[in-house]
C-alpha positions, 0 to 999 in steps of 0.5 A: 225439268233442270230445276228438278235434277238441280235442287240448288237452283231453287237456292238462287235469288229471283235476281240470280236466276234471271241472270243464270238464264240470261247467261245460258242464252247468250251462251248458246244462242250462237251456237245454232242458227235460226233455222236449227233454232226453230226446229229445235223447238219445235221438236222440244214442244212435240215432245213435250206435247206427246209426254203431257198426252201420254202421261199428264199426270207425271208433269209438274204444274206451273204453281208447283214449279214456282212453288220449288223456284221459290217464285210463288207465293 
């Protein structure tokens, strides 16, 4: 996970993180269309189901990944 190769964004406000992943958005979204949109996360979800059922225990559950966002409480 991005937050887990980049501990600064942990640092970031609730506020600052929204508008971080508000930003990195719009700044792609462009860049692919609809169809390739599609596929891509398509292929990201078949991905990341094949890594969960090859090795589950090696993700990070949602409450630890809040926890280091500092989004949990």
């Amino acid at each position: 996970m991005i937050l887990e190769t980049i501990p600064e964004l942990a640092k970031l406000s609730t506020n600052e993180k929204l508008q971080l992943a508000s930003e990195l958005w719009e700044e792609n979204i462009e860049k692919i269309s609809s169809e390739e949109s599609e596929k891509v996360f398509q292929d990201l979800l078949k991905a990341r189901l094949e890594e969960y059922e090859s090795n589950p225990e090696s993700l990070t559950s949602l409450e630890d990944l809040r926890m280091r966002a500092g989004l949990g409480s």
